[in-house]
C-alpha positions in Angstrom: -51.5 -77.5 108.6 -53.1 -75.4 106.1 -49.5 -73.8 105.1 -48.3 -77.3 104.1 -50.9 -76.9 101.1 -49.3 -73.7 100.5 -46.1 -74.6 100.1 -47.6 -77.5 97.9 -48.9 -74.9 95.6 -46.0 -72.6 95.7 -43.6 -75.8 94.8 -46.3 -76.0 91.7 -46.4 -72.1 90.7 -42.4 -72.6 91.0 -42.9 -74.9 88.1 -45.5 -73.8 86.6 -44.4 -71.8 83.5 -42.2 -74.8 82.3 -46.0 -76.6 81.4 -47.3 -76.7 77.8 -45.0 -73.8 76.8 -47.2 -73.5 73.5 -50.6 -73.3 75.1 -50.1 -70.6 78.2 -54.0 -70.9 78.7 -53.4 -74.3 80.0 -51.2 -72.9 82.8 -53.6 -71.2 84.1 -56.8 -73.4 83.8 -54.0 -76.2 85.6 -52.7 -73.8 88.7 -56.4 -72.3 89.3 -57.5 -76.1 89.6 -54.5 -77.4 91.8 -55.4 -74.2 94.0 -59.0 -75.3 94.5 -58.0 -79.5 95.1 -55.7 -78.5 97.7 -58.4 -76.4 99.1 -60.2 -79.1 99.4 -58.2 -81.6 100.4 -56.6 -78.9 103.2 -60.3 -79.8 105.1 -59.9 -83.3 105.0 -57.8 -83.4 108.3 -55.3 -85.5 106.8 -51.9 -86.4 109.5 -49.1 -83.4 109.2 -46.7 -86.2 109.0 -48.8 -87.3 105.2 -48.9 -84.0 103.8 -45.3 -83.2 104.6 -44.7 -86.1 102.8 -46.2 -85.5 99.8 -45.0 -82.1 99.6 -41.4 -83.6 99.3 -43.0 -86.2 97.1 -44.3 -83.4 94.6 -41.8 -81.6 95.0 -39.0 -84.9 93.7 -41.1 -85.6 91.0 -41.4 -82.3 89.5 -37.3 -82.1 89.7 -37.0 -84.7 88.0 -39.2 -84.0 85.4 -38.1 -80.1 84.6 -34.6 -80.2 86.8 -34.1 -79.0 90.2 -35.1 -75.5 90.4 -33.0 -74.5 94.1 -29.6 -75.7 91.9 -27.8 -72.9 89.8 -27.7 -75.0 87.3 -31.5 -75.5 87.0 -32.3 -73.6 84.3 -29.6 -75.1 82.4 -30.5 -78.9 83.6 -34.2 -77.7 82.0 -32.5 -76.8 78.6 -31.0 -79.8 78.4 -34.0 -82.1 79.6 -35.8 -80.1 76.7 -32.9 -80.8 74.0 -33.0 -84.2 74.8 -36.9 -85.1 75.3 -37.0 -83.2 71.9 -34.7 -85.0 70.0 -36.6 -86.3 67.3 -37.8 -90.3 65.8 -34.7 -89.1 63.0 -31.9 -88.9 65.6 -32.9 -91.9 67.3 -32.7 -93.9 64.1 -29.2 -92.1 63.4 -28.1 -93.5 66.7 -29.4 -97.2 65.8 -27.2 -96.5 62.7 -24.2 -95.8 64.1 -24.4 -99.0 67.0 -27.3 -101.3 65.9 -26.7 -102.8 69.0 -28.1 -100.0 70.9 -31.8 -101.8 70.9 -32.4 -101.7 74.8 -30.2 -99.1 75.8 -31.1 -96.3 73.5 -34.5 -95.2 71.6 -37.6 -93.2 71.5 -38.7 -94.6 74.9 -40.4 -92.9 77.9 -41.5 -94.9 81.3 -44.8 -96.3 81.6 -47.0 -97.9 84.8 -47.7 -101.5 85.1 -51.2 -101.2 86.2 -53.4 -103.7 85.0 -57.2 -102.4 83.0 -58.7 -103.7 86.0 -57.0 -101.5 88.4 -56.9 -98.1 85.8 -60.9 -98.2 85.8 -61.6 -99.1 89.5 -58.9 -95.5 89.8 -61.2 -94.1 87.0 -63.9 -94.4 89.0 -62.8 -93.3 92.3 -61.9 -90.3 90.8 -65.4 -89.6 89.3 -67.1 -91.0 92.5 -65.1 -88.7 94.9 -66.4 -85.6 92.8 -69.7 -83.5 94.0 -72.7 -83.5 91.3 -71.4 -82.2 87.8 -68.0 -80.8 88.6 -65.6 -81.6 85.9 -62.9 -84.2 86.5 -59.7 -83.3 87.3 -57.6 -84.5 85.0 -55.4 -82.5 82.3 -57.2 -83.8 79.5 -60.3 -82.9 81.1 -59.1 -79.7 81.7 -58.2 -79.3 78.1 -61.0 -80.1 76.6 -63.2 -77.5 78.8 -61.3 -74.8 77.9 -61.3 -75.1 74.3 -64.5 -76.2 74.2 -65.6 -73.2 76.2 -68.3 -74.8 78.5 -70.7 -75.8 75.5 -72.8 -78.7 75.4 -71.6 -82.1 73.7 -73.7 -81.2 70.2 -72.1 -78.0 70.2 -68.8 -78.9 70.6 -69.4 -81.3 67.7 -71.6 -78.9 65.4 -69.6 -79.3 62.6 -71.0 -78.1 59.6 -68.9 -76.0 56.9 -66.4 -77.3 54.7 -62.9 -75.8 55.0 -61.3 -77.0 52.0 -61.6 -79.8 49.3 -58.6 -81.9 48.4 -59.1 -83.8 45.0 -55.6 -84.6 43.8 -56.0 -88.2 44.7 -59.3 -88.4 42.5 -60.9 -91.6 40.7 -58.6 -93.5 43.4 -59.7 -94.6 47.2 -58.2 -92.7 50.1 -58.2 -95.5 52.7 -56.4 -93.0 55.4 -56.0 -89.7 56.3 -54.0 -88.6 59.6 -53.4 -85.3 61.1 -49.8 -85.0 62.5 -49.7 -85.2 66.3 -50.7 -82.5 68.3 -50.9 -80.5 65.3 -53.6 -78.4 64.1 -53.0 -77.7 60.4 -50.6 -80.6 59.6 -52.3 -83.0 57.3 -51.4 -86.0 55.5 -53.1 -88.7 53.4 -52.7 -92.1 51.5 -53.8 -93.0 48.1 -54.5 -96.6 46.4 -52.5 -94.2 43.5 -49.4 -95.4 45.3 -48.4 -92.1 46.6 -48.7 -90.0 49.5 -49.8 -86.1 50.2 -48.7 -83.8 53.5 -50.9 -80.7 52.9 -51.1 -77.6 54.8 -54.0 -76.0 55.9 -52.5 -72.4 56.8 -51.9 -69.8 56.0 -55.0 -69.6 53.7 -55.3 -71.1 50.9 -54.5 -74.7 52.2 -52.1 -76.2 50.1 -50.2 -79.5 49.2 -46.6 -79.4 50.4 -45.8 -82.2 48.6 -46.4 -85.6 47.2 -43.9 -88.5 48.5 -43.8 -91.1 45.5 -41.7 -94.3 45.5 -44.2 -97.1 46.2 -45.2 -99.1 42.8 -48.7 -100.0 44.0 -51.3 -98.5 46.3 -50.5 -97.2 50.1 -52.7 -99.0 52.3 -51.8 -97.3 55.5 -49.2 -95.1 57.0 -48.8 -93.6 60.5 -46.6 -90.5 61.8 -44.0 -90.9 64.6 -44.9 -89.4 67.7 -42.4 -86.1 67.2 -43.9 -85.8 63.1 -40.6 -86.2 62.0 -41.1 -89.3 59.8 -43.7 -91.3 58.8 -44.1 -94.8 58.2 -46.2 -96.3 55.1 -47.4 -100.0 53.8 -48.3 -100.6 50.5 -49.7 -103.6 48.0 -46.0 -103.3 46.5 -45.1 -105.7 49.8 -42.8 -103.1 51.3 -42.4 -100.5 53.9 -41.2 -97.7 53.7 -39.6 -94.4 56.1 -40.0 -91.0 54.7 -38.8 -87.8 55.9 -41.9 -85.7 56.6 -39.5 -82.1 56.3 -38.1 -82.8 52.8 -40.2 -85.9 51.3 -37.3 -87.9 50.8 -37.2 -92.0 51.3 -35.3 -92.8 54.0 -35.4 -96.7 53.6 -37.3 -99.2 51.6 -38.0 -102.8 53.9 -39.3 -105.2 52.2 -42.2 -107.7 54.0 -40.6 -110.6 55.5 -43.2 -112.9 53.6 -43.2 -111.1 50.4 -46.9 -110.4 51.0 -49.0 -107.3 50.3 -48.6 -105.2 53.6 -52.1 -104.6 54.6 -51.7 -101.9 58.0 -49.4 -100.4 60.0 -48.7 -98.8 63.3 -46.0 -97.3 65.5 -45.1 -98.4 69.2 -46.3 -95.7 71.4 -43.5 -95.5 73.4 -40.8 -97.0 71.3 -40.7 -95.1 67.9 -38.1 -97.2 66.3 -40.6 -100.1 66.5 -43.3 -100.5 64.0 -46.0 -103.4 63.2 -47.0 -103.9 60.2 -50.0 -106.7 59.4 -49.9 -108.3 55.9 -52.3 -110.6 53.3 -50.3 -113.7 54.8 -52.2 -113.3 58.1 -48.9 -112.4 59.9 -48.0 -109.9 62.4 -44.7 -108.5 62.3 -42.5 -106.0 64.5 -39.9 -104.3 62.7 -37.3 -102.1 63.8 -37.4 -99.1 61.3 -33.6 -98.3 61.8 -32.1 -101.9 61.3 -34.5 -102.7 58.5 -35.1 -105.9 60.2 -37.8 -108.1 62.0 -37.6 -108.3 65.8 -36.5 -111.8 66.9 -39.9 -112.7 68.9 -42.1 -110.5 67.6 -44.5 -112.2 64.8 -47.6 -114.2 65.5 -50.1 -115.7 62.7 -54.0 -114.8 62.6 -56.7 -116.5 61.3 -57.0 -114.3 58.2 -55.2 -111.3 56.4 -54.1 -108.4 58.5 -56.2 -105.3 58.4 -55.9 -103.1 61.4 -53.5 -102.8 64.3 -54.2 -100.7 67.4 -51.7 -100.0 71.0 -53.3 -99.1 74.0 -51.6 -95.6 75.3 -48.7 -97.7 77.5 -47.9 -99.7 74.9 -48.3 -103.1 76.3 -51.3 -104.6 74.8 -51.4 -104.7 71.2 -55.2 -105.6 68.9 -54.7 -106.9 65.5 -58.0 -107.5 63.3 -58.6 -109.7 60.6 -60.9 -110.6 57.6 -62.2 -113.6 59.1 -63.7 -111.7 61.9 -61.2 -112.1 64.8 -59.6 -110.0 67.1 -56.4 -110.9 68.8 -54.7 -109.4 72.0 -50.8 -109.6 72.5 -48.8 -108.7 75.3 -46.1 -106.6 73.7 -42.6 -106.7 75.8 -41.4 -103.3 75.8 -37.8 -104.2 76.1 -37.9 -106.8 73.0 -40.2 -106.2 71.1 -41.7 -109.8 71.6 -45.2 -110.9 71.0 -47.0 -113.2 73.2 -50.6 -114.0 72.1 -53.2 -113.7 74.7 -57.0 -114.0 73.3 -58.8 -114.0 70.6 -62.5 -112.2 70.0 -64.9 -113.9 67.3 -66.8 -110.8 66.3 -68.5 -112.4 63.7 -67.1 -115.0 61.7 -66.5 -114.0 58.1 -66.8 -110.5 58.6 -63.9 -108.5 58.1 -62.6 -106.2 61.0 -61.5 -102.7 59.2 -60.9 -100.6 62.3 -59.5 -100.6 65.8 -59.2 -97.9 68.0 -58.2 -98.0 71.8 -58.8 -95.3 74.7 -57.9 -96.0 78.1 -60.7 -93.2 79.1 -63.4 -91.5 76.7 -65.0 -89.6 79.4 -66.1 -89.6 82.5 -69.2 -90.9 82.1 -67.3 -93.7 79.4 -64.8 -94.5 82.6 -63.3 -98.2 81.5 -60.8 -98.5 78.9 -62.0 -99.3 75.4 -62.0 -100.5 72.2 -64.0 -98.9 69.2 -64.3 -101.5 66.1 -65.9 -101.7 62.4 -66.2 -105.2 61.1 -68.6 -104.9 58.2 -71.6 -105.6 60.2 -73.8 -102.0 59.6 -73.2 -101.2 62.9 -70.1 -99.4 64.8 -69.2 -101.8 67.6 -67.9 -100.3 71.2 -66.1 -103.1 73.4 -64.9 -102.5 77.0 -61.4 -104.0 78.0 -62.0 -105.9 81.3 -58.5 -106.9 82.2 -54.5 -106.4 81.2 -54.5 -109.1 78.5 -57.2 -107.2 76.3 -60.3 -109.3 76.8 -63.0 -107.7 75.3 -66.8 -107.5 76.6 -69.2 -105.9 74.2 -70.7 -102.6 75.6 -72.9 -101.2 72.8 -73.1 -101.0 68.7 -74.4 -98.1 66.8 -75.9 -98.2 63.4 -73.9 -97.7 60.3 -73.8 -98.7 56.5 -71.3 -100.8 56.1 -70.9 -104.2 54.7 -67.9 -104.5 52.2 -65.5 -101.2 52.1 -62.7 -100.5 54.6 -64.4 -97.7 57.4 -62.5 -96.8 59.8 -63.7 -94.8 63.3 -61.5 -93.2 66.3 -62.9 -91.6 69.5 -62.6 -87.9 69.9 -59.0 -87.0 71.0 -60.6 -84.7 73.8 -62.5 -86.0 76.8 -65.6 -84.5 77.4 -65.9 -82.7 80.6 -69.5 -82.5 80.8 -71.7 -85.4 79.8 -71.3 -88.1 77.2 -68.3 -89.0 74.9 -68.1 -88.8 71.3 -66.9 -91.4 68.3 -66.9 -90.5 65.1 -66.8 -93.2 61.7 -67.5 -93.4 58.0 -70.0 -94.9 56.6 -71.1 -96.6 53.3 -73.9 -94.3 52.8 -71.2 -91.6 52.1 -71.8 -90.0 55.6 -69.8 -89.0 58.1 -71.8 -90.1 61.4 -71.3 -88.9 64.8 -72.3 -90.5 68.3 -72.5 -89.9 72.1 -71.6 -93.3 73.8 -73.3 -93.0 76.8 -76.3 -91.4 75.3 -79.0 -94.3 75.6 -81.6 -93.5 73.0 -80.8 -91.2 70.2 -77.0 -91.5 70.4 -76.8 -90.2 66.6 -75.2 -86.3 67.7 -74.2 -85.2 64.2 -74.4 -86.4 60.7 -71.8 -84.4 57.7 -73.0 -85.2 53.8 -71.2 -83.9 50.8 -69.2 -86.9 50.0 -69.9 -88.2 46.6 -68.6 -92.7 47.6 -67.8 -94.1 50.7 -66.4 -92.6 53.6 -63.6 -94.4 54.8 -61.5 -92.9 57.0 -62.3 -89.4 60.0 -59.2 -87.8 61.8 -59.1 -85.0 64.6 -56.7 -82.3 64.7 -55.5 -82.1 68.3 -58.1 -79.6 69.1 -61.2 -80.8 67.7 -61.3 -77.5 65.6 -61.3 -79.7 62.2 -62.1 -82.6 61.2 -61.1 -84.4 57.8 -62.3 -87.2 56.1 -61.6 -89.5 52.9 -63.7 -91.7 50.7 -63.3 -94.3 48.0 -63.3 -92.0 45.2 -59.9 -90.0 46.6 -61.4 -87.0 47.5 -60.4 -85.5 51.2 -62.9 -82.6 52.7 -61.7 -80.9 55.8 -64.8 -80.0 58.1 -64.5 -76.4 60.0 -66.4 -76.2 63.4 -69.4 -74.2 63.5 -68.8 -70.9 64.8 -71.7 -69.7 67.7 
């Protein structure tokens, strides 16, 4: 019964070399783990009839993912899965273009499970729960994270101390957001209440600025990119939207809000790149489609106070939108219309603005629920567990921070930990960049950067947690190196 496993294993070593084609580390960290689970699981007596079964389960699934490796044409039906998975957010809106009628049938979309939150973290657990006494969890990003953090401890991995470079051509203006390009490491771009936009460089040495996209006539209040880098979206005080071309700088289209209104945040569909929401000062929520220019029929809902942050969970079907009346409100998004349906509401404190939102399905495995990290002007950094699929919220723990009247924004670390404890990271009114373990009961302060002269009010990750940049209100963007040990 034993070969069964091995032919599971072989099916996977088959496919092996078509995984993460830009990290081969990973490859190997993944097959070495699949060879110990199925180890395992080989001792678990399971019926010959089940594993057979899943070994022509496995073996279906990974055909259709990189193309059926016993056909001639395999190689060829890999190429071409390739060509098209990496067609880029460009293309797509090229396609919309040509047939505007595509929405639905064509677009940035990949398939997604319908699992409830309830159901995710009851799996979450199980996973953890079925593990012996510190062994790491077996998931990719887990995996990941342990081998570029190279079994450290959690204040190692986030010993950051040394600044990397200084960007000051926004200066005497705020920097409310600063974004490292998907699974990028040296990508870098920023926004500016100067009304323009910087993509910067950060090798080869020295880091530079590539170049400056200009167009809006007031200040950029958020921008995002799209989930190949190939465009990026921004909002402005100018009341429009606009698409620019991250390769040449060029604007690809200029929308205008469908109130008039200052547009206040922004963020892409997950899933569906050609979808956008914006949030403006009318208290509206609107979903536009980048490459009609228009609003999707459906897909606007009213809040209790101007729009300041906007956050998806990874699927793409629950959508958080934060006002400056101290509410946050869920929305079941329809992935196949783009249609907004309310679903609750969150007082966090009445009158207090809410400046941030960030979702994770799973910060680590000690953090194993799905979650919500949120600023609301309170001095403290707030951390909410989502209890169900229509995004209630149920406070878990706050953490102190100054912060009472500017903009901060926070995000979770964009590796799991595979030790113990989880880390978030915010700004902070005291012009500090704070660190802190979630699941760390006493003492969950980790890290703590100073050199800012004003505010901090934005912290991005690059996709290895190698650097970490951050802005403040007076425009000026420092890029934090990880201390070498």
């Amino acid at each position: 019964m034993a070969a069964v496993w091995q032919q599971v294993l072989a099916v996977d070593a088959r496919y092996n070399a078509y995984r993460t084609p830009t990290f081969p580390q990973f490859r190997t960290q993944y097959i070495r783990r699949r060879s110990q689970l199925l180890r395992e699981n080989a001792k678990a007596g399971h019926p010959p009839a089940l594993r057979r079964q899943y070994l022509r389960l496995r073996g279906q699934l990974l055909g259709q993912r990189y193309g059926p490796l016993s056909e001639p044409g395999s190689a060829r039906a890999y190429s071409n899965s390739i060509v098209r998975s990496s067609r880029t957010t460009l293309d797509r809106m090229e396609d919309f273009e040509d047939d505007p009628r595509a929405l639905g049938a064509r677009g940035h979309r990949r398939s997604v499970s319908r699992g409830s939150y309830q159901l995710q973290a009851q799996m979450n657990r199980a996973v953890y729960e079925d593990r012996p006494p510190g062994s790491v969890v077996p998931t990719s990003a887990a995996e990941a994270s342990r081998a570029m953090a190279g079994d450290t401890s959690l204040s190692e991995n986030y010993a950051f101390a040394g600044m990397y470079h200084v960007f000051d051509q926004h200066v005497d203006k705020a920097v409310p957001r600063v974004r490292f390009a998907n699974d990028d490491r040296h990508r870098l771009a920023c926004c500016s209440l100067d009304g323009s936009i910087s993509l910067c460089q950060l090798v080869p040495a020295p880091p530079t600025v590539l170049r400056v996209l200009r167009g809006h006539t007031r200040g950029v209040s958020d921008f995002a990119w799209s989930l190949s880098n190939d465009i990026l979206v921004s909002t402005s005080l100018d009341a429009t939207m606009r698409i620019w071309a991250s390769e040449d700088g060029r604007c690809i289209r200029e929308i205008p809000d469908p109130d008039g209104a200052e547009l206040l945040c922004c963020t892409f569909q997950p899933v569906n790149n050609n979808l956008t929401v914006v949030g403006n000062a009318k208290h509206n929520v609107h979903v536009m489609n980048i490459s009609t220019g228009k609003k999707v029929k459906g897909g606007s809902s009213k809040l209790t106070g101007r729009v300041l942050a906007l956050s998806f969970d990874a699927p793409g079907r629950l959508l958080w939108a934060g006002d400056d009346r101290g509410s946050v409100f869920s929305f079941l998004f329809d992935m196949a219309t783009g249609k907004l349906t309310k679903a609750k509401r969150l007082v966090v404190h009445e009158g207090s603005p809410v400046t941030s939102i960030s979702a994770r399905s799973w910060v680590s495995r000690e953090a194993r629920d799905p979650s919500l990290l949120i600023n609301a002007c309170l001095n403290k950094l707030l951390l909410y567990r989502v209890v169900d699929n229509e995004g209630t919220l149920q406070l878990k723990r706050s953490f102190p921070i100054e912060q009472s009247a500017h903009p901060v924004r926070s995000i979770f670390c964009p590796l799991m930990s595979f030790r113990q404890g989880a880390c978030v990271v915010t700004g902070s009114e005291d012009m500090c960049v704070h660190f802190f373990d979630v699941e760390r009961a006493a003492k969950a302060a980790v890290n703590k950067l100073q050199g800012h002269s004003a505010p901090v009010l934005d912290v991005s990750f690059n996709c290895d947690e190698s650097l970490l940049a951050s802005s403040d209100a007076s425009g000026m963007v420092i890029v934090w190196r990880r201390e070498q040990k």
